[in-house]
C-alpha positions in Angstrom: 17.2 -18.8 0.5 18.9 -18.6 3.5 19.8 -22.0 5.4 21.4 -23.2 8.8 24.8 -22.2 9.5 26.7 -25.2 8.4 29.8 -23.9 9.2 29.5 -23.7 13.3 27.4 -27.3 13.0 29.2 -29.0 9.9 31.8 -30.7 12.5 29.3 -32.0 14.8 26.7 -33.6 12.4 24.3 -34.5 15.1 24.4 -30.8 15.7 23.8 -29.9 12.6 20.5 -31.8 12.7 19.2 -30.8 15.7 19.8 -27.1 14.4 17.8 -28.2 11.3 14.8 -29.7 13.1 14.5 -26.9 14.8 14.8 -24.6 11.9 11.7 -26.8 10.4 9.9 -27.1 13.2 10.0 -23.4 13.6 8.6 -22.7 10.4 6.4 -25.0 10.1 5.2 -23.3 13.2 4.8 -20.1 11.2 2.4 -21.6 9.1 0.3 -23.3 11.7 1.5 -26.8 11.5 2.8 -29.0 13.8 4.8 -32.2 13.7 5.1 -34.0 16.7 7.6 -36.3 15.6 10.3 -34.3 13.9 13.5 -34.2 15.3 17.3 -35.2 14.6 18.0 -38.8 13.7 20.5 -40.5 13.3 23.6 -39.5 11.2 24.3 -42.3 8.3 27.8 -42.4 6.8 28.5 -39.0 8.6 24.9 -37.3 6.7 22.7 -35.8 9.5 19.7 -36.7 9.0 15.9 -35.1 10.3 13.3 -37.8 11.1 9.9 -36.0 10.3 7.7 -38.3 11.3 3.9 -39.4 11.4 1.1 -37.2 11.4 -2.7 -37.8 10.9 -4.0 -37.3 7.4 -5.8 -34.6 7.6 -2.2 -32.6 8.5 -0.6 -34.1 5.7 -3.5 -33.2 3.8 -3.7 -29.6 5.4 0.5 -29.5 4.8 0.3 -30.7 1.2 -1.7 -27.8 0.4 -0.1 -24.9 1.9 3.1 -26.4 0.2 1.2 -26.2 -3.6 -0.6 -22.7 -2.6 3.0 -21.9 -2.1 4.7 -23.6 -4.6 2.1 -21.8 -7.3 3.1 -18.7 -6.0 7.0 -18.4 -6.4 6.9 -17.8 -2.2 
């Protein structure tokens, strides 16, 4: 599995987690779903982190279940 490229972003952390929000947000695109709040937060002891926010429940309902399809099927 291929992930951000630490290395350019690793000495910028807030970097780092904008690049990985939009990684996300990107695929999760892909698959039809939207997030409205995901984006960078804020970095904790020097840890990016991603905020991914609220969504109604039917999304997280819709979400959850693309994730087990997937899950089930080693994609």
């Amino acid at each position: 599995m291929a992930t951000t490229d630490q290395a350019t972003t690793r000495q910028d952390p807030r970097q780092h987690a904008e690049a990985c929000a939009e990684r996300l947000r990107a695929a999760l695109a892909r698959a039809g779903v939207r997030l409205p709040s995901l984006r960078a937060g804020a970095c904790f002891a020097n840890f990016p982190h991603v905020e991914l926010g609220g969504c109604h429940a039917d999304l997280a309902d819709q979400l959850a279940a693309w994730i087990e399809e997937h899950a089930e099927s080693g994609r």
